[in-house]
C-alpha positions, 0 to 999 in steps of 0.5 A: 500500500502506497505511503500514507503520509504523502496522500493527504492532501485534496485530489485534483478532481474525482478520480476516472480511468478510462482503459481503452479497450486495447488495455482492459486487462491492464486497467481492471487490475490498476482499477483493484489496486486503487479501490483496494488502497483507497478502502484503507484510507477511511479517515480520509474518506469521512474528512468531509465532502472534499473526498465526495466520491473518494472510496469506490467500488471501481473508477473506472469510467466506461467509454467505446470508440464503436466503427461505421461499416466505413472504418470511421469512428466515433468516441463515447463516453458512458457517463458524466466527466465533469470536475473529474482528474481522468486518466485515459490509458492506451497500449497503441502497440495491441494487434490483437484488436480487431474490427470489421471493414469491408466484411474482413476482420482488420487488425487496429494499428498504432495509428488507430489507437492514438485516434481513438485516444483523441475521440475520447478526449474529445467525447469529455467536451472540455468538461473534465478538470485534467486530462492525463493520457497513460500511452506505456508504449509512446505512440510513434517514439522511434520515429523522433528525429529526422533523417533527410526528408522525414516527418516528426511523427512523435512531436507531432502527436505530442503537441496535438495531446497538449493542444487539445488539453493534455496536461500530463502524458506519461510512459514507459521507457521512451525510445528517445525522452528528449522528445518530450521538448516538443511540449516544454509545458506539459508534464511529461515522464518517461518511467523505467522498469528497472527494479521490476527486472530485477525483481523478475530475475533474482524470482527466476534464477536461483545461482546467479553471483552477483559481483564483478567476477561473474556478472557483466551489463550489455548495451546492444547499442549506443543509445542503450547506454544509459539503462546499461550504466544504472543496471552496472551502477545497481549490481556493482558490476562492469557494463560492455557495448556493442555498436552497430555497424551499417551500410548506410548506401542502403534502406531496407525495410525503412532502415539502413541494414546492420552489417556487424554488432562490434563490441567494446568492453572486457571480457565475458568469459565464464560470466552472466551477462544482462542485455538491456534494452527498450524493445524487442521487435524482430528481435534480430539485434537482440539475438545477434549480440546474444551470439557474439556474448555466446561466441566470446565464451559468455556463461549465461545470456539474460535479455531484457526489454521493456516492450516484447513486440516479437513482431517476426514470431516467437519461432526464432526465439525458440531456436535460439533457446534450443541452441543455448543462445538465450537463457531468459527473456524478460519484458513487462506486461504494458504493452500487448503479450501474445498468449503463446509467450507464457507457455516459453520456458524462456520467458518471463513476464515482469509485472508493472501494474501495481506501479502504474496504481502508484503513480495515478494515486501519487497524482491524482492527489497532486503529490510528488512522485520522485520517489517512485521514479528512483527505485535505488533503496527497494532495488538495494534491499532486494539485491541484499537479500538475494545475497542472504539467502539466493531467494527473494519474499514476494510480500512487499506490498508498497513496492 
């Protein structure tokens, strides 16, 4: 349960989530948190009518965005918005959503999501109080710089959020967070997983020795760096890097095509290695760094991704399990999971729900949340008792 001694003050508005129908699951269990802690907080609720409406049932606010037999649609929202702090939370990454267009079953994109985020906050009419879109995956977050004649797509999207009345957009491990200056005054917070990945390895492997002789952090690119840097930095341990070499005379699929993954570090012979990354999408870079580790003489090879997209099929990631390429893929459960992942030996999921419950209470009561973005002391006292006892508790219920 979060702190209670921070969340004393007046809420911003009534409290309404509205899950879009791409992150129901996601949303009912943030939903459960909420109405749970909330429950607790019964001298808060008898205050006075200042918490009118404080402690629910559930809060969260039922909406559709249903579609002409054109493909255009409309977005609805089932009850009153006025005076409410409403969150709408959207996984724009979800394939698995579908609708009928021209008598054939066509599968939403990104692009269609993000619409329907505008449809919703265009069905609250400007009658909400503040307006805070939770977007885990950032909507068109790899297309943030221009190279030659290319459009900003993620500014872009950005600005049009603030300009219909946006004041806080929050999301998970952005591609690039600089992107967030296209808004410069609107809330903007790139959140990180980090001790969720911890806390899913130290549960999943019990012999791992974590110190500098036997563990080493892997960026498989430049821009990866940083996540690498406070992994080593939270271990104790060294980081390596890999840079990618391209043929830049040509474009494949959007993009200039890999020609090697050099690396840069010191060796890894007989160690675990942790690759970090923000996203698996082929996954083709992921299991061409864990090859080299593999070639170099690495012990064991972890991979970590905030976003598992597996967008060529889990077929590849099941022979590279096969031939000891990869011992354990770990992603979070904000962006769309295929069902077939979690019959994977190799696969763990790391759960961020209860964490995306923090911050919308932190919020909605108008609180800091610099604590919750700074995981150092929870990841501390979980390494320390790893240490202990190679195990870890599952009780810490404000974690």
């Amino acid at each position: 349960m979060p702190d209670q001694s921070k969340l004393v003050t007046v809420p911003v508005g009534k409290l309404a989530l509205v899950p879009m129908k791409n992150c129901e699951p996601l949303g009912k269990k943030v939903d459960q948190y909420l109405a749970k802690w909330r429950k607790d907080r019964d001298q808060l609720a008898n205050d006075g009518l200042i918490f009118n409406g404080y402690e629910r049932d559930s809060y969260i606010l039922e909406s559709d965005c249903p579609r002409f037999a054109s493909g255009e649609a409309k977005g609805t929202l089932k009850d009153s918005v006025r005076g409410a702090d409403l969150y709408i939370i959207s996984d724009v990454t979800n394939t698995g959503i579908e609708y009928n267009l021209g008598g054939r079953m066509v599968p939403m994109t990104p692009d269609e999501h993000y619409a329907d985020i505008k449809r919703v906050i265009a069905a609250s009419a400007g009658k909400a109080k503040r307006i805070n879109v939770i977007m885990p995956f950032l909507y068109e977050s790899r297309q943030h710089k221009r190279s030659g004649r290319e459009s900003l797509d993620c500014a872009l999207a950005l600005q049009e959020l603030a300009s219909m009345g946006v004041e806080n957009i929050i999301t998970f491990d952005a591609h690039d967070p600089r992107v967030q200056n296209a808004i410069p005054t609107c809330g903007f917070e790139s959140l990180m997983p980090t001790y969720q990945f911890i806390k899913s390895l130290l549960k999943s492997v019990p012999d791992l020795e974590l110190d500098n002789d036997h563990l080493m952090i892997i960026s498989p690119d430049e821009g990866a760096m940083h996540r690498a840097i406070y992994f080593a930095n939270q271990f104790g341990v060294d980081v390596g890097m890999f840079y990618k070499r391209r043929d830049y005379s040509r474009v494949v699929n959007g993009k200039n095509p890999i020609v090697a993954h050099e690396f840069l570090g010191d060796s890894v012979e007989g160690k675990d290695v942790i690759i970090i990354d923000d996203m698996i999408a082929s996954g083709e870079s992921m299991l061409d760094v864990a090859r080299q580790l593999k070639a170099r003489k690495a012990r064991r090879v972890f991979c970590f991704a905030t976003f598992g997209l597996f967008t060529a099929g889990l077929g590849v990631f099941d022979k590279a399990y096969e031939e000891g390429t990869i011992d354990l893929i770990v992603t979070t459960n904000v962006s769309y999971q295929n069902p077939d992942l979690f019959g994977r030996k190799w696969y763990q999921s790391a759960d961020l729900y209860k964490y995306i419950a923090l911050i919308i209470d932190h919020l909605n009561h108008d609180v800091s949340i610099s604590d919750l973005l700074d995981p150092s002391e929870r990841i501390q006292t979980r390494l320390n008792e790893y240490k202990e006892t190679h195990t870890i508790k599952d009780n810490y219920e404000s974690k």
